[in-house]
C-alpha positions in Angstrom: -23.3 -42.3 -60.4 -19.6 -42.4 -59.0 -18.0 -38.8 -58.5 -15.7 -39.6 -61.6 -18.4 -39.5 -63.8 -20.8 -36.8 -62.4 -17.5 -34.7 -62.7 -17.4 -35.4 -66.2 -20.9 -34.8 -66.6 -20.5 -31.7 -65.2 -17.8 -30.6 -67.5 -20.2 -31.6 -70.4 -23.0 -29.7 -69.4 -20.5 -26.4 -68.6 -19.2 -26.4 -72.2 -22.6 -27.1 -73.9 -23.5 -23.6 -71.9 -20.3 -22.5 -72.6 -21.0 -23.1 -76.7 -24.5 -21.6 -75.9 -23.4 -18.4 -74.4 -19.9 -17.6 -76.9 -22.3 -17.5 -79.6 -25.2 -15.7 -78.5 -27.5 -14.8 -80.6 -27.3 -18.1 -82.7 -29.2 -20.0 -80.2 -32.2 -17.8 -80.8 -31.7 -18.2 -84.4 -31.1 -21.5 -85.0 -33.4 -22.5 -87.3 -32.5 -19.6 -89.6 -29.2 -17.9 -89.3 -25.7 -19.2 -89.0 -22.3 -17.4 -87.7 -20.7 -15.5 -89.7 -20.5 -12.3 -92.1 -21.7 -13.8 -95.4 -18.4 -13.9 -97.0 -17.4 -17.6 -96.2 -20.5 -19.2 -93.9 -22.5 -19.5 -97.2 -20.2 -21.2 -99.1 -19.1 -23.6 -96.4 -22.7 -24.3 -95.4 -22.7 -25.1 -99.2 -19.8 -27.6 -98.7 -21.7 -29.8 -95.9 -25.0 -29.6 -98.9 -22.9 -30.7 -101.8 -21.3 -33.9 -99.7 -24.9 -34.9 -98.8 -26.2 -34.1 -102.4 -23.9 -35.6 -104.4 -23.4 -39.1 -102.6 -27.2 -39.3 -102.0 -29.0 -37.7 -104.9 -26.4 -37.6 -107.5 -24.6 -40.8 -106.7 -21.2 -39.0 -107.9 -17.5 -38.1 -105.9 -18.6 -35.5 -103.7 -14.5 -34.6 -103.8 -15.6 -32.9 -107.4 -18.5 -30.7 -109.0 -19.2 -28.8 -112.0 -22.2 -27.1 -110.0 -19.8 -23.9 -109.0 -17.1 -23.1 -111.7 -19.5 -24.5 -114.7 -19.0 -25.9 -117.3 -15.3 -26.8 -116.2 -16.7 -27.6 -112.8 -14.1 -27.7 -109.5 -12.0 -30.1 -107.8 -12.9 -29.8 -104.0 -10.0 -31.7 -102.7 -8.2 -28.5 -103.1 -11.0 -26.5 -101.8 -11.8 -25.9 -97.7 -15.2 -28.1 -97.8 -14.8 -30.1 -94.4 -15.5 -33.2 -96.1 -15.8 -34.8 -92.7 -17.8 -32.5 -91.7 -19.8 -33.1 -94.7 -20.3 -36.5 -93.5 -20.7 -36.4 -90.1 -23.4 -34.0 -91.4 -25.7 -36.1 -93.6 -27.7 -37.4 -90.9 -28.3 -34.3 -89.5 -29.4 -33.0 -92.5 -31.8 -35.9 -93.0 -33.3 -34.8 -89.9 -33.3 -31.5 -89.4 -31.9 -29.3 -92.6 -29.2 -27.9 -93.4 -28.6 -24.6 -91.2 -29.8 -26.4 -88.7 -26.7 -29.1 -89.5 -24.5 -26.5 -89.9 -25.4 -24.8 -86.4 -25.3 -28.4 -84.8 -21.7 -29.1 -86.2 -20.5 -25.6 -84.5 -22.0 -26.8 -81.2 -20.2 -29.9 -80.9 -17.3 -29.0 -82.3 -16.6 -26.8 -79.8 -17.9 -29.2 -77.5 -16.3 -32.4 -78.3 -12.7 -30.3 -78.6 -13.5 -29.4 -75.2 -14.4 -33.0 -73.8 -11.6 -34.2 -76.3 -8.7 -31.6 -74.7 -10.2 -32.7 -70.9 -9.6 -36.8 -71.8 -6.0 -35.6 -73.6 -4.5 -33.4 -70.2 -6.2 -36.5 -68.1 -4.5 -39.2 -69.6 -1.2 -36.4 -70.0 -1.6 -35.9 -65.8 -1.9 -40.0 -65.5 1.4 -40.4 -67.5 3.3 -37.8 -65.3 1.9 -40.2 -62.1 0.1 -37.5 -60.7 -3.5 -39.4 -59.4 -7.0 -38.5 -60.3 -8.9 -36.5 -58.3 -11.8 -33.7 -58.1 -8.6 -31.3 -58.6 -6.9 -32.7 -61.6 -10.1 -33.2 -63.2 -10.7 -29.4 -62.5 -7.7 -28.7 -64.1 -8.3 -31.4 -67.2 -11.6 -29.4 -67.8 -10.1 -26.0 -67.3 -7.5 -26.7 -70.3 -10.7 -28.3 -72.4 -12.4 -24.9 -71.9 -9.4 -22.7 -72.8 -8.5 -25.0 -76.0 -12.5 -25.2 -77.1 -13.7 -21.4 -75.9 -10.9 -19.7 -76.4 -11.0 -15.9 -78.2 -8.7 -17.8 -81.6 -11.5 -20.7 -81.3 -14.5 -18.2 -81.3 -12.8 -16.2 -83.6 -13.1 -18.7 -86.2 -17.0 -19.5 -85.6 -17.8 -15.6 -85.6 -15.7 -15.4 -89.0 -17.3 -18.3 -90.3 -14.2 -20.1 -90.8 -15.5 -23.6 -90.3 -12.8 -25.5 -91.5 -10.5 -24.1 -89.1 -12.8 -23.8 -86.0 -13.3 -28.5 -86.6 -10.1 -29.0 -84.6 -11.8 -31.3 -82.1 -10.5 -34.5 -83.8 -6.5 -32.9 -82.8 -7.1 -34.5 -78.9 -8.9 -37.3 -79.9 -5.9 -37.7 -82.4 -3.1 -37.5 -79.8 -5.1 -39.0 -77.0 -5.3 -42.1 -79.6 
């Protein structure tokens, strides 16, 4: 493995321990609990259900429902569902259930906006001319924990605000 690489291993492995330890105690409740106070996390864990629900069991717009608000039903466009997180979801759910999904989609988004913000500053570093090396990609994966771990970022997982805390696709965004 070149020294490029193992770096960015290394990075990897630091935020998944970083994820790990920021939201202690869910990693010895995985199985059962998800962050929050039980004021939002229910209903947003009810958000990644419905998606999976209605496109595979229901075979309707998963974007609508008359399961909350009934008879008159809802139109979750307007709503805070994270309907790709929804999707990105389903197989998760196949596989393991849906707290499980829910806890899983926490973990990498706080992973993958970590990795994501370390690919963005590189490529920002490269543009400027400066050359890659063990020290820029120290600093590419200091900024990826700052943006990903951050107290705003763990705010939002610890509040349950799940919509809010899936801003890893904003780096892959601008890096695209």
């Amino acid at each position: 493995m070149n020294p490029a690489t193992r770096r960015d291993c290394i990075a990897l492995l630091i935020y998944v321990l970083l994820a790990i330890a920021s939201t202690v105690p869910l990693i010895f409740n995985f199985t059962t609990h998800q962050p929050g106070h039980g004021v939002d996390d229910p209903a947003l864990t009810w958000a990644l259900w419905w998606v999976r629900y209605a496109l595979f069991d229901l075979g309707v717009n998963p974007l609508t429902s008359d399961y909350v608000f009934y008879p008159l039903g809802i139109n979750l466009g307007a709503y805070t569902p994270t309907f790709l997180n929804g999707i990105v979801s389903i197989p998760l759910q196949f596989a393991f259930g849906l707290v499980v999904a829910q806890n899983l989609i926490v973990y990498l988004s706080l992973i993958a906006g970590g990795y994501g913000t370390l690919l963005l500053t590189r490529e920002i570093l490269a543009r400027l001319g400066i050359t890659r090396d063990a020290k820029t990609d120290f600093a590419a994966a200091l900024a990826g924990a700052f943006y990903a771990f951050g107290a705003w970022h763990i705010n939002y997982v610890w509040g349950a605000n799940f919509f809010l805390l899936s801003n890893e696709w904003i780096p892959f965004n601008v890096l695209c």
